[in-house]
C-alpha positions, 0 to 999 in steps of 0.5 A, spaced: 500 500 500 503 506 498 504 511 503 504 519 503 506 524 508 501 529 512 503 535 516 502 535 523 499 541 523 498 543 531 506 542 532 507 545 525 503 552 527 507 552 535 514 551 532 512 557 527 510 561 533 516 559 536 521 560 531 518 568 532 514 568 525 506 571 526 504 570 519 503 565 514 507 570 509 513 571 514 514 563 515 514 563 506 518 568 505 523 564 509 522 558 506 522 561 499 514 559 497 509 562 496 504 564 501 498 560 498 502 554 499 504 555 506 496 556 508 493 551 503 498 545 507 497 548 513 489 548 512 490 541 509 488 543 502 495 541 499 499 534 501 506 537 503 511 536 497 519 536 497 520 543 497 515 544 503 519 539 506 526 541 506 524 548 506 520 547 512 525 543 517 531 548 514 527 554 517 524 550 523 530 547 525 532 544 531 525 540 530 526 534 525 522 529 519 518 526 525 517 532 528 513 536 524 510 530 519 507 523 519 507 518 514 500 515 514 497 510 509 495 514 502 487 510 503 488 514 511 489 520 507 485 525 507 484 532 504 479 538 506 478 539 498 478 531 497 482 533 490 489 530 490 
């Protein structure tokens, strides 16, 4: 059964808060992505994609992978839109 990667969205959000960012566009221009991206992933509207990840545990570090994602069966997976 293929896998794919969910956000942790509760611990995504505090980290962000800690890392001092108080916006959606604060956190993406420090990831280098678009706004829209940020909030469609946080939102759940978007599955978190390689750039968003990498991009992520670079601005958030010391939080790692485990930290921030979960990797869930893709059948479990689901999507506020339901498109993917």
């Amino acid at each position: 059964m293929p896998n794919t990667v969910m956000l942790r969205t509760e611990i995504f959000t505090k980290a962000m808060v800690l890392a001092g960012f108080r916006s959606d566009y604060g956190l993406a221009k420090a990831m280098g992505i678009n706004r829209s991206t940020v909030a469609r992933v946080v939102n759940g509207e978007l599955r978190p994609g390689a750039v968003f990840i990498a991009s992520a545990l670079t601005v958030l570090a010391p939080m790692e992978f485990k930290d921030l994602f979960d990797i869930v069966p893709l059948a479990e997976a689901t999507l506020t839109r339901g498109n993917d």
